[in-house]
C-alpha positions as a Python dict, from the first residue, in 0.01 Angstrom:
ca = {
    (1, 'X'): (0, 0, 0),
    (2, 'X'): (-213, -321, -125),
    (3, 'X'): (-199, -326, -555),
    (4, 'X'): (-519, -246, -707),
    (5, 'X'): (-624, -533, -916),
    (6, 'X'): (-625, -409, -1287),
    (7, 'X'): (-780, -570, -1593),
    (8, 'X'): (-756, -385, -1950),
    (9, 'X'): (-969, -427, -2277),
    (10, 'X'): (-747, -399, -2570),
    (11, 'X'): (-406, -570, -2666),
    (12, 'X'): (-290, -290, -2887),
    (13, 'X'): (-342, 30, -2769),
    (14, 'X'): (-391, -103, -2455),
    (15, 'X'): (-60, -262, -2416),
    (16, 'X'): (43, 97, -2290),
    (17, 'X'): (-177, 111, -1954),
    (18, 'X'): (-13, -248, -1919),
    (19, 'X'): (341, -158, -1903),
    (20, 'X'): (248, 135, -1704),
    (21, 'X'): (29, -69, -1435),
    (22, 'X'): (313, -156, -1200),
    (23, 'X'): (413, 208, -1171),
    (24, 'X'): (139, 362, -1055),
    (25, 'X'): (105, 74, -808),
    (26, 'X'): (-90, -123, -958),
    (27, 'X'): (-96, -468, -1051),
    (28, 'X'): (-246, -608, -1405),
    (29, 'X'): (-396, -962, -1397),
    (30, 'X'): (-628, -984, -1703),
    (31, 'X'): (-673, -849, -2049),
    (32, 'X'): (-921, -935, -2284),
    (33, 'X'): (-1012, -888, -2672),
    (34, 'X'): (-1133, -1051, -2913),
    (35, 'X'): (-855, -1069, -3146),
    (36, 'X'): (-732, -1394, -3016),
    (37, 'X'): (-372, -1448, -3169),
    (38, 'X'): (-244, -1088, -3011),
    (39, 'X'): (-433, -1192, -2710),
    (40, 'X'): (-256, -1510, -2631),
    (41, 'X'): (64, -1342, -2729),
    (42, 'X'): (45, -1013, -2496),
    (43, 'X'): (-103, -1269, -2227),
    (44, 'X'): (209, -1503, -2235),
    (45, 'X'): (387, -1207, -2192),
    (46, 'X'): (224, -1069, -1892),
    (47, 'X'): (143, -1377, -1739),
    (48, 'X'): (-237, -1264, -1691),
    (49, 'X'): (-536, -1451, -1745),
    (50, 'X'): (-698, -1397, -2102),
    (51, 'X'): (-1056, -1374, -2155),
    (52, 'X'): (-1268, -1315, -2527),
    (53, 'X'): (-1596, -1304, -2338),
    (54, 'X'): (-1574, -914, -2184),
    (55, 'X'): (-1902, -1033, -1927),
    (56, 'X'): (-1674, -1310, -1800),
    (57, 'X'): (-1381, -1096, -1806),
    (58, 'X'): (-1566, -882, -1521),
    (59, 'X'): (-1631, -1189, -1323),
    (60, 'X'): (-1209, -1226, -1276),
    (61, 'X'): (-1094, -1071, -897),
    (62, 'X'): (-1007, -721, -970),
    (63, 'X'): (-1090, -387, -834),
    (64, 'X'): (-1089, -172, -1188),
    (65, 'X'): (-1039, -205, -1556),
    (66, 'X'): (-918, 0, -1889),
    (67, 'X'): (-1101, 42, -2134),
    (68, 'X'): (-880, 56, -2447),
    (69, 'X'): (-1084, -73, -2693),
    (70, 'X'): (-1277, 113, -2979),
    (71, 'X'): (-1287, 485, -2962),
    (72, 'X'): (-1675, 488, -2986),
    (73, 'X'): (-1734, 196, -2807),
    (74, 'X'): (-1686, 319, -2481),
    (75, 'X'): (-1978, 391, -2337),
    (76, 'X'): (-2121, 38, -2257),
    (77, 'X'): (-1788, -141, -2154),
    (78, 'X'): (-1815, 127, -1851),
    (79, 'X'): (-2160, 95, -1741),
    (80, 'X'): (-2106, -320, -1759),
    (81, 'X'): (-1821, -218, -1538),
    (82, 'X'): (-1949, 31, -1293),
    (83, 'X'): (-2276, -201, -1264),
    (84, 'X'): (-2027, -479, -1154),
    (85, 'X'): (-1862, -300, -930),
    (86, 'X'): (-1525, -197, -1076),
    (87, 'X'): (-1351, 152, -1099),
    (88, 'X'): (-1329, 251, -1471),
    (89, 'X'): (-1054, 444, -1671),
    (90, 'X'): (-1182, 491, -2069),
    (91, 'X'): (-1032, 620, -2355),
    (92, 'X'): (-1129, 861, -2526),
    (93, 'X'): (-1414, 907, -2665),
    (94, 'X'): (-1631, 886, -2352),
    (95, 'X'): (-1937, 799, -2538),
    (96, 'X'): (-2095, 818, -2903),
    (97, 'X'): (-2415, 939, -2820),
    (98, 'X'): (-2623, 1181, -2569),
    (99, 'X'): (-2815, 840, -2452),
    (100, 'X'): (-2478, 700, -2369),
    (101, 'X'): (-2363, 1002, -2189),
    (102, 'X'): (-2673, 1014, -1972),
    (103, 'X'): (-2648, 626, -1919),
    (104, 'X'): (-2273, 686, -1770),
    (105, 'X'): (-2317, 957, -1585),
    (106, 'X'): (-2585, 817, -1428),
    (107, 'X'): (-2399, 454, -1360),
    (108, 'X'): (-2141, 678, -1184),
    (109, 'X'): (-2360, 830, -962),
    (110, 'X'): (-2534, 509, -873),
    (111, 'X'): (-2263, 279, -820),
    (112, 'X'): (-2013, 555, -667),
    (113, 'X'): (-1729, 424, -840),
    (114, 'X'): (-1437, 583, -985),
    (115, 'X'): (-1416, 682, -1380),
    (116, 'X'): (-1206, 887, -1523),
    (117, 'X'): (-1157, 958, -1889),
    (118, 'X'): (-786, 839, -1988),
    (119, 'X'): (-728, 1161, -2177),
    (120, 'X'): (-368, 1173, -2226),
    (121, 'X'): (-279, 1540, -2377),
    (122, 'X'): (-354, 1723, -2055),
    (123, 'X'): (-102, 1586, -1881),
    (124, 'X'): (223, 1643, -2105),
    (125, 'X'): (514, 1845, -1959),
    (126, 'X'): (418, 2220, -2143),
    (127, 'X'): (37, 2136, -2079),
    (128, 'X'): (121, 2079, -1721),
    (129, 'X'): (379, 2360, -1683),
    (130, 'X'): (83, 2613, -1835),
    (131, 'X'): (-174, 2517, -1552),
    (132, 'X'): (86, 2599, -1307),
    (133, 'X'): (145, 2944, -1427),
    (134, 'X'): (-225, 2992, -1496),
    (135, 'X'): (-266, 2896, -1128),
    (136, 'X'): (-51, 3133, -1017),
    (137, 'X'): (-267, 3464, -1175),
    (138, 'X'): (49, 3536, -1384),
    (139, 'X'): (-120, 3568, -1703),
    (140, 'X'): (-498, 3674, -1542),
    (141, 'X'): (-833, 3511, -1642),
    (142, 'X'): (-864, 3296, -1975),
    (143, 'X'): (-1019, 3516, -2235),
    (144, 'X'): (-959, 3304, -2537),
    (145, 'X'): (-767, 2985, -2655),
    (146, 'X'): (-622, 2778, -2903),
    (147, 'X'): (-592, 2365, -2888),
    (148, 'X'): (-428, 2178, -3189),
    (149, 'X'): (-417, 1818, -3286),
    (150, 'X'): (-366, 1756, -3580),
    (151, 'X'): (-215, 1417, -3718),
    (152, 'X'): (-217, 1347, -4091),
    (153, 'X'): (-65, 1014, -4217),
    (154, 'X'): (34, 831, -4559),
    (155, 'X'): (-245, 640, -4679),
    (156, 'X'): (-117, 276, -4640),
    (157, 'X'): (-20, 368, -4274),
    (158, 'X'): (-379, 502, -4206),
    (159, 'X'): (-482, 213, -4356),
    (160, 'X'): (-259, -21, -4133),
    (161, 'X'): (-493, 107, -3825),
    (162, 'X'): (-784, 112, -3979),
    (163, 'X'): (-890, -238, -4076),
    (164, 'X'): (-1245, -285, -4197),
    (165, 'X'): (-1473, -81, -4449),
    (166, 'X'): (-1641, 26, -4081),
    (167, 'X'): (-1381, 98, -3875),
    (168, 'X'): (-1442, 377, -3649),
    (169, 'X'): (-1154, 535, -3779),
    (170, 'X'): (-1311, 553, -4112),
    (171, 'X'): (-1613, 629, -4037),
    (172, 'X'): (-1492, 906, -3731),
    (173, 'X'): (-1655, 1274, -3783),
    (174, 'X'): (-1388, 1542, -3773),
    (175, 'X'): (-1536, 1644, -3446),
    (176, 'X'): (-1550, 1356, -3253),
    (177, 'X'): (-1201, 1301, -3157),
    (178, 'X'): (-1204, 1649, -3008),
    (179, 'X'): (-1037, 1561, -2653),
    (180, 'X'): (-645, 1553, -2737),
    (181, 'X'): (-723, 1949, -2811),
    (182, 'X'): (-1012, 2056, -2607),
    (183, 'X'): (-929, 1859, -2232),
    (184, 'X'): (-539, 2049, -2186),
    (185, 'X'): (-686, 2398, -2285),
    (186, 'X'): (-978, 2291, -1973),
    (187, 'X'): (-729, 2146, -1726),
    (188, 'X'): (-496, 2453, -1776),
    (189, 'X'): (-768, 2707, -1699),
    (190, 'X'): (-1037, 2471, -1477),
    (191, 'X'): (-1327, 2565, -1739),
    (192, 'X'): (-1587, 2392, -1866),
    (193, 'X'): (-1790, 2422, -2251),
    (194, 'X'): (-2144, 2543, -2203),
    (195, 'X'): (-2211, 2587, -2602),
    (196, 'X'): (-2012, 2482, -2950),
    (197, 'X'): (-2053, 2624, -3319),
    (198, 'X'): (-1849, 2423, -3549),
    (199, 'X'): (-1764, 2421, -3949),
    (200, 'X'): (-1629, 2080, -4107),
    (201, 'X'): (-1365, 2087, -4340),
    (202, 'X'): (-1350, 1867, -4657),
    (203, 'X'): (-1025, 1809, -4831),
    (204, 'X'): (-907, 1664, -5223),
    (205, 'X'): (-722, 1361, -5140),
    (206, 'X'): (-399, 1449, -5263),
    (207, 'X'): (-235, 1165, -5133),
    (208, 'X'): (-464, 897, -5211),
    (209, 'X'): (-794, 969, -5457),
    (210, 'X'): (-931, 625, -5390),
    (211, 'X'): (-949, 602, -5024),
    (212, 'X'): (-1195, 413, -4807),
    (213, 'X'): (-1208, 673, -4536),
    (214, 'X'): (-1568, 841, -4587),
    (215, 'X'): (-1582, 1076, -4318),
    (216, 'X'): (-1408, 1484, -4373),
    (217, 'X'): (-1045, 1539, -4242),
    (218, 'X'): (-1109, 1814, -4046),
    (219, 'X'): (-1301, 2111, -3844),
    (220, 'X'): (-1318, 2423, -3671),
    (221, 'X'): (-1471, 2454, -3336),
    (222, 'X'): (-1580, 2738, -3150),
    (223, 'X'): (-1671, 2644, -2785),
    (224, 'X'): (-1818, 2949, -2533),
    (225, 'X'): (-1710, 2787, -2177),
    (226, 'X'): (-1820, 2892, -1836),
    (227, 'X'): (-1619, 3197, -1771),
    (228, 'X'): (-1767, 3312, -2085),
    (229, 'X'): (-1403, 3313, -2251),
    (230, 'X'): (-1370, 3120, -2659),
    (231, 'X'): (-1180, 2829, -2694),
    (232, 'X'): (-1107, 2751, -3078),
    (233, 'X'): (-1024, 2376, -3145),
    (234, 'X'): (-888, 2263, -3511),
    (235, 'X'): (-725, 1973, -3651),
    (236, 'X'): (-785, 1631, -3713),
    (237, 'X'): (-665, 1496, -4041),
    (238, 'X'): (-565, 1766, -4274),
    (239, 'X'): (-257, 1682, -4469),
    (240, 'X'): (-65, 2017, -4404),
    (241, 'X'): (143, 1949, -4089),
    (242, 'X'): (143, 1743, -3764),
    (243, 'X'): (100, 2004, -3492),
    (244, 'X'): (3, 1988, -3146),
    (245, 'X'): (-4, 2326, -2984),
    (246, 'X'): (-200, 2512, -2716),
    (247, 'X'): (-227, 2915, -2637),
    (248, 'X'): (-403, 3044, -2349),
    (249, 'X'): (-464, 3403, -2371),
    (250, 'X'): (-532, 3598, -2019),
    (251, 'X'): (-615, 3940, -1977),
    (252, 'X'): (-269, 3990, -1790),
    (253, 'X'): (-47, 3774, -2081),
    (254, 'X'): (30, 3467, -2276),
    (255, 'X'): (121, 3159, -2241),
    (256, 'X'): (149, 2863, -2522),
    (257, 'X'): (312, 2516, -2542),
    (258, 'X'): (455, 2347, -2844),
    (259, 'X'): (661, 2031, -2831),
    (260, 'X'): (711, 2067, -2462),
    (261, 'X'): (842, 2433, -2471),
    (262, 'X'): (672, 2697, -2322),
    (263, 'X'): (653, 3039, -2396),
    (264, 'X'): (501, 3356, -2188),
    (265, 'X'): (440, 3658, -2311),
    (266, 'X'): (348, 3988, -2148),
    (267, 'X'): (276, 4364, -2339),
    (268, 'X'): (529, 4611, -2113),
    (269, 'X'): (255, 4792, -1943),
    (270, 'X'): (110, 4431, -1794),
    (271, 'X'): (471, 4339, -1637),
    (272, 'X'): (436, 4296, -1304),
    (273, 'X'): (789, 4407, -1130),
    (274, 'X'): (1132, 4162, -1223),
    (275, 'X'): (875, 3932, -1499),
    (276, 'X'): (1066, 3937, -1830),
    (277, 'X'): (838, 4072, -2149),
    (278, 'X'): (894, 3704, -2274),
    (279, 'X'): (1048, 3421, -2157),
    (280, 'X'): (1082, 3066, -2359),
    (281, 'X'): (1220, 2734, -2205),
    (282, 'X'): (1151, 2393, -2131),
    (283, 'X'): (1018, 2277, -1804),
    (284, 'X'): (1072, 2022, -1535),
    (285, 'X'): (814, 1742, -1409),
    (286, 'X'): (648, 1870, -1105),
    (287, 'X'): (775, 1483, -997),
    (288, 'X'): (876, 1156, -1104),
    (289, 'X'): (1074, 1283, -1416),
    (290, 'X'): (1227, 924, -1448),
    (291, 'X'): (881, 762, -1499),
    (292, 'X'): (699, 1035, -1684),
    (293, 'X'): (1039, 1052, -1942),
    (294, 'X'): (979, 678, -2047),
    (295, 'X'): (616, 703, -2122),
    (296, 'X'): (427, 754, -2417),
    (297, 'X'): (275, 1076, -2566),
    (298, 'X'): (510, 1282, -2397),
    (299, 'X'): (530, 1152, -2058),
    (300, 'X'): (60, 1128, -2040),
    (301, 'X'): (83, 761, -2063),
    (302, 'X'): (204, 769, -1699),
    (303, 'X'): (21, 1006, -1500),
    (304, 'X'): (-311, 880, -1635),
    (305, 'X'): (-270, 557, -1483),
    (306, 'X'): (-115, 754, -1149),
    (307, 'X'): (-394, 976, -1158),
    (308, 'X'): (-664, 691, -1177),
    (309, 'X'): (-440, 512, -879),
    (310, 'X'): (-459, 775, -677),
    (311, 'X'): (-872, 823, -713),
    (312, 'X'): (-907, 470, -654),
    (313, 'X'): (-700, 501, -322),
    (314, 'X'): (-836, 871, -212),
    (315, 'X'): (-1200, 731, -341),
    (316, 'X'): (-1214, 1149, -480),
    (317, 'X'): (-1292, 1167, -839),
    (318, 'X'): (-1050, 1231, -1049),
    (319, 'X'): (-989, 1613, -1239),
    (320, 'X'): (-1085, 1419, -1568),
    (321, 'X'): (-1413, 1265, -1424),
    (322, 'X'): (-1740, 1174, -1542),
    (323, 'X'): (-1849, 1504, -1573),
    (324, 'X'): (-1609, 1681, -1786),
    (325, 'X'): (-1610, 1352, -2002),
    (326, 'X'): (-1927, 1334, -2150),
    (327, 'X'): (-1940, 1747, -2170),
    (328, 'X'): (-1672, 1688, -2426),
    (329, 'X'): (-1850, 1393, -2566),
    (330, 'X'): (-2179, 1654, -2594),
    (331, 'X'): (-1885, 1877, -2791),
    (332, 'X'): (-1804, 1573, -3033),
    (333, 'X'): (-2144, 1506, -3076),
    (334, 'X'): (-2368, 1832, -3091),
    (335, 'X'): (-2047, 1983, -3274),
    (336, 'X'): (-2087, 1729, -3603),
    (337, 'X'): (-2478, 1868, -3556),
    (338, 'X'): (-2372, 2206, -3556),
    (339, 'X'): (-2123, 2117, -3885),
    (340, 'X'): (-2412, 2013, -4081),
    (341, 'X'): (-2630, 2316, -4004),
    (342, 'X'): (-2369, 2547, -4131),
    (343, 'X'): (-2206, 2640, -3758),
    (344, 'X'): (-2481, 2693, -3554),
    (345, 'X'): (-2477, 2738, -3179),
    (346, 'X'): (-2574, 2484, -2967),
    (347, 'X'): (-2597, 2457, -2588),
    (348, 'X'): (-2364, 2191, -2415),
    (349, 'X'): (-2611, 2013, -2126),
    (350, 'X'): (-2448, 2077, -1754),
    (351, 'X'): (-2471, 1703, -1702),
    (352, 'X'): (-2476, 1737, -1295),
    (353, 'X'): (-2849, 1845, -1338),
    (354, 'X'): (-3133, 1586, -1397),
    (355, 'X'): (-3339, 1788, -1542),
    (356, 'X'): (-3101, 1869, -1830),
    (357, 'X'): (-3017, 1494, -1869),
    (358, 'X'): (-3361, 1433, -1927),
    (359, 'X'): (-3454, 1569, -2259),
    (360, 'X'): (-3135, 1374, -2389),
    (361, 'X'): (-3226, 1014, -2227),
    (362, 'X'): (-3388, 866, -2555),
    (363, 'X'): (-3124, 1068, -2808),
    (364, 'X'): (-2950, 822, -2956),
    (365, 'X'): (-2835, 1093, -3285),
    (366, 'X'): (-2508, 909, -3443),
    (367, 'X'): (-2321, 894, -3764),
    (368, 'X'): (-2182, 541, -3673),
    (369, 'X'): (-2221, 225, -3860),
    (370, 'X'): (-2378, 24, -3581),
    (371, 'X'): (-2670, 302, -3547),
    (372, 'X'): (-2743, 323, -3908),
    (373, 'X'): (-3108, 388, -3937),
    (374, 'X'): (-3377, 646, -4095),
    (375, 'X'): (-3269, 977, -4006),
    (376, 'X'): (-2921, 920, -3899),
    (377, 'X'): (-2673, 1175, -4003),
    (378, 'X'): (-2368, 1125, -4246),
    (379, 'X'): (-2014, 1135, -4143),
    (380, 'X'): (-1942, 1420, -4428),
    (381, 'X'): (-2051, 1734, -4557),
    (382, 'X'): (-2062, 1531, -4861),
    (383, 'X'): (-2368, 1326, -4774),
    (384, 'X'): (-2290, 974, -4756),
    (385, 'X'): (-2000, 831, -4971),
    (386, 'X'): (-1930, 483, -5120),
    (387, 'X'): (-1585, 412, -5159),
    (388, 'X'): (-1451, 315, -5480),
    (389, 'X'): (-1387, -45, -5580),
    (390, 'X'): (-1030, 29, -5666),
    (391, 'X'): (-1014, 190, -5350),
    (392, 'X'): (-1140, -89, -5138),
    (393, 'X'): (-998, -337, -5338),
    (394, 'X'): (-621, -146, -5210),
    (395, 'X'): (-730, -166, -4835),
    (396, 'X'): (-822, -516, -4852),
    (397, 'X'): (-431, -553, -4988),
    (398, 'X'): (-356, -356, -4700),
    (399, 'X'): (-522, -517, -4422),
    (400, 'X'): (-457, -905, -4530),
    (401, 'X'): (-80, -797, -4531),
    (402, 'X'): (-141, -693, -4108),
    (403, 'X'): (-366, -1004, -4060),
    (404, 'X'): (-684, -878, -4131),
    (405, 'X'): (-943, -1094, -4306),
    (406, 'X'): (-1245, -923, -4264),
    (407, 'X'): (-1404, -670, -4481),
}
C-alpha cells in the first residue's frame, strides 16, 4: 500500500510515534517544535524537514500529523490541522476546555477527517486480553470498575520534565490527566461516562517541602457511564506506590490486569461448566508480538500508530475517536469542578448532539496559566499557591542543568 505522509509536533515525547511511523506503514517526513537545538538534532537523524513555524509546518506534503506537544495544548494544533486538511492523532489530553471540545468535535464533523486520541493504556497486553474476555460474556455486564495510574517521582526528576514556573505539569489538576485510567476500563467494556463526582486529594510534601508544583497530587473519581454501571478512577501523583491496575467487575465474574497479568475470578455457583474458579496468567498479542514487544508503555506505543494507519486507510473512525475524546476531556474538566464543590455530580454532555454542545460553546472554565482571568478556578483545594523562593530558586538549578533558561 502507498505510505501515509506523517508529520509530528514534538521532539521529545514525540520521538516515540517517530520510530514507530515506519511500522504501521507509514512514512515520517517532518517534525516541528520550537525548541530548536533538539529539533535540528532529531531532524538530522530522521532526515525530515524541520519546521518552528507549526502554520508552515501544515503547508509541507503530508496526509496527517501527531500531535505530541503540550498535554493541554491540544485542542488548537487539531482544528489548524483538520481545517487544513490532515488526519489528526493527539495526545492526551484532548482539550483543556468545554469551548475546545465543542470546537473539535465540530472540526471533525466538518472536515470528515480522521482523529483519534493517542491514548496509549488501552491498548497494553492485560488491557487488551480483558476486552477479549469481556467480549466473550464470560464475566457478564460491567457493574463496577477500578482504573489506576498512579506515577509518583523524586523531586529533581519531576523537575527534569517540568521546566518553567508554568509548565502544564505544574500547574496540571489531579483530574485532568484522567485518560491512562479511565480510556482501558471504556475500551474493555465499550461504555461511555454520562456523569462524574470527584474529591481532590492534597498531600504534605514529604519528599520535597519547597516545591514549585502548585496543583494537588491526587483524586478520586466516581464516573456513572451509560450502562448505568460505576467506574472509580484514582491516582495521579501520590507518593505511596507506582501502580497501574484495572478490575472489571461483571455480574457473572472478575477480571483485573496488573503488569500484564491477568486474573479471572468466578464465585462457584457462577461457573459455567470446565471454567476454573480462578485462573491467573499472562497473555499473548492477538498479533504482531515482535512489534508490540519493542514498543513503549507496554507494547501501546505501537498499536496507536497501527490503529490511526488503519482509520486513515479504512477512512472509519477509529475506537478512540473524537467522541470518546472530549467525553473524557468533559471528565478532566467538569471533574476538577466537581473537586471544588466538595464531589458533586455533574452531567457529562453526549457530544454527538448539537443541542448539548450548545450551552458549552462560549465555556471557556480553566485552571491554566494561559486563561488566567477573573473567575478562573485554582489548580488546588488550597486556593492558589505561590511557590517559595527557595523552592524556585532549586528548579531554576534544575532546569539550567537540562538546558532550560527560561523561568
Amino acid at each position: 500500500m502507498k505510505k501515509i505522509k506523517v508529520g509530528v509536533i514534538g521532539v521529545g515525547r514525540g520521538q516515540s510515534f517517530m520510530k514507530g511511523a515506519a511500522h504501521a506503514g507509514m512514512e515520517l517526513v517532518a517534525i516541528c517544535d520550537k525548541w530548536v537545538e533538539q529539533l535540528k538534532k532529531v531532524g538530522k537523524t530522521y532526515k525530515v524537514a524541520t519546521y518552528t513555524d507549526y502554520d508552515k509546518f501544515l503547508t509541507h506534503d503530508m496526509d496527517a500529523v501527531v500531535l505530541a506537544n503540550y498535554c493541554h495544548d491540544h485542542a488548537p494544533f487539531a482544528v489548524k490541522a483538520l481545517n487544513a486538511g490532515l488526519h489528526v492523532m493527539s495526545e492526551c489530553i484532548a482539550a483543556r476546555t468545554m469551548k475546545q471540545c465543542v470546537e473539535l468535535v465540530e472540526a471533525v464533523e466538518k472536515t470528515g477527517r480522521i482523529y483519534m486520541l493517542a491514548e496509549n493504556y488501552p491498548y497494553m497486553l492485560g488491557c487488551q486480553e480483558i476486552r477479549r474476555i469481556y467480549r466473550t460474556g464470560e464475566i457478564g455486564e460491567v457493574r463496577y470498575a477500578e482504573g489506576e495510574y498512579n506515577h509518583p517521582g523524586e523531586e529533581n526528576w519531576r523537575l527534569s520534565i517540568s521546566p518553567g514556573l508554568k509548565h502544564w505539569r505544574n500547574w496540571l489538576p489531579p483530574t485532568y490527566y484522567v485518560t491512562h485510567a479511565l480510556a482501558p476500563l471504556m475500551y474493555m467494556t465499550d461504555t461511555m461516562p454520562v456523569s462524574v463526582n470527584a474529591l481532590s486529594i492534597t498531600e504534605d510534601r514529604t519528599q520535597s517541602p519547597n516545591t514549585v508544583k502548585i496543583s494537588d497530587v491526587g483524586s478520586v473519581i466516581l464516573c456513572r457511564m451509560d450502562n448505568g454501571s460505576v467506574f472509580r478512577i484514582w491516582g495521579l501523583m501520590m507518593s505511596s506506590i507506582h501502580r497501574v491496575r484495572y478490575e472489571v467487575h461483571g455480574d457473572m465474574g472478575m477480571a483485573s490486569t496488573v503488569h500484564g497479568e491477568v486474573t479471572v475470578h468466578h464465585e462457584p455457583w457462577l461457573r459455567k461448566n470446565g471454567v476454573p474458579t480462578d485462573r491467573t496468567y499472562r497473555p499473548d498479542w492477538p498479533e504482531f508480538a515482535d512489534l508490540a514487544n519493542k514498543a513503549g508503555h507496554g507494547g501501546g506505543d505501537f498499536w496507536t500508530n497501527f490503529y490511526f494507519a488503519n482509520a486513515i486507510r479504512s477512512r472509519h473512525q477509529p475506537y478512540l475517536d473524537v467522541y470518546k475524546a472530549t467525553a473524557m476531556a468533559a471528565v478532566s474538566i467538569l471533574g476538577w469542578k466537581s473537586c471544588l464543590n466538595n464531589g458533586t455530580n455533574i452531567t457529562i454532555p453526549d457530544f454527538k448532539k448539537k443541542q448539548e454542545r450548545e450551552r458549552f460553546r462560549n465555556d471557556d472554565w480553566s485552571p491554566f496559566p494561559e486563561d488566567a482571568k477573573e473567575g478562573q478556578p485554582p489548580v488546588s483545594l488550597k486556593g492558589n499557591i505561590n511557590p517559595s523562593p527557595k523552592a524556585i530558586a532549586h528548579a531554576r538549578k534544575i532546569w539550567r542543568l537540562h538546558g532550560y533558561k527560561g523561568i
